[in-house]
C-alpha positions in Angstrom: 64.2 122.4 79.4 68.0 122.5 78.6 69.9 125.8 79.3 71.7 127.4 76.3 74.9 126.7 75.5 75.7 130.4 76.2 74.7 130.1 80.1 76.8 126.7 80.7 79.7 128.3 78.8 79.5 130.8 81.3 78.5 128.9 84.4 81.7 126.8 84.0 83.7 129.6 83.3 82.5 131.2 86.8 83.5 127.9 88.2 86.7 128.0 86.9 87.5 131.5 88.5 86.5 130.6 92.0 88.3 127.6 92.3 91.1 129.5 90.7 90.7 132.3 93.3 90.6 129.2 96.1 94.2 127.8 94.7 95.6 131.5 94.6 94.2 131.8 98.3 95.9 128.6 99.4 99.1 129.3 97.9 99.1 133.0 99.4 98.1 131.6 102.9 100.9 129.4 102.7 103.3 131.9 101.6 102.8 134.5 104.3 102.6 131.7 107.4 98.9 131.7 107.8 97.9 128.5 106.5 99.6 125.8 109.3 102.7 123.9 107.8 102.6 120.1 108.2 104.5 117.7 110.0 102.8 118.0 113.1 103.3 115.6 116.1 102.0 112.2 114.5 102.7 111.1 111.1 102.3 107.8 109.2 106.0 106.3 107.8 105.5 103.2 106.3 102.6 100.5 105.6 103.1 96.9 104.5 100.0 94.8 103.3 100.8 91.5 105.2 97.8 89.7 103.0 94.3 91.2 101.8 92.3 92.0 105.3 95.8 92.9 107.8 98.8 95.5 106.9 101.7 96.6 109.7 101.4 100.7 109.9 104.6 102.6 111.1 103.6 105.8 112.9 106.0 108.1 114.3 104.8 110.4 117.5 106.8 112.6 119.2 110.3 111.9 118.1 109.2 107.5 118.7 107.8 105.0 116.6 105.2 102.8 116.8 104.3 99.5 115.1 100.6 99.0 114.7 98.5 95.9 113.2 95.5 96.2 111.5 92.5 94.4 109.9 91.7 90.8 111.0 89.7 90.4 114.3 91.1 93.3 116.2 94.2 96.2 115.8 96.9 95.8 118.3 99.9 97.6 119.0 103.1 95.8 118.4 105.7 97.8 120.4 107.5 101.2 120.6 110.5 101.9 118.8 113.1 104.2 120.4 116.3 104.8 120.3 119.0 104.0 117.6 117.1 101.8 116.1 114.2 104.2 115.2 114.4 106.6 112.2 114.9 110.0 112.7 
């Protein structure tokens, strides 16, 4: 049995206003401070795909950087950055 057209006008119009009420709450939230800003303590740069399966990551954490390769047979860590070298 298919629902009228009147009902599904006005089920997606009740959609509509709650995930227009939802956006007005986010934005509210982070007016006033309540919803947490970002840019917490670890944060992802830069990525370069190297070829199809690895890619180099650059992470920054805690005012350093880090150099991570991924894909292939196993991740490893390819040094710390600090210093002048490392972007603020």
């Amino acid at each position: 049995m298919l629902p009228s057209l009147t009902s599904l006008l006005i089920t997606l119009l009740a959609l509509a206003v709650v995930l227009g009420l939802i956006l007005l709450a986010q934005r509210l939230a982070r007016i006033t401070g309540l919803a947490p800003k970002g840019g917490g303590r670890l944060r992802l740069e830069e990525t370069l795909a190297l070829d199809p399966r690895r890619r180099l990551h650059l992470i920054a954490c805690d005012g350093r950087q880090v150099l991570l390769l991924t894909g292939g047979g196993r991740d490893q860590v390819i040094g710390w950055l600090s210093g002048p070298e490392a972007r603020p």
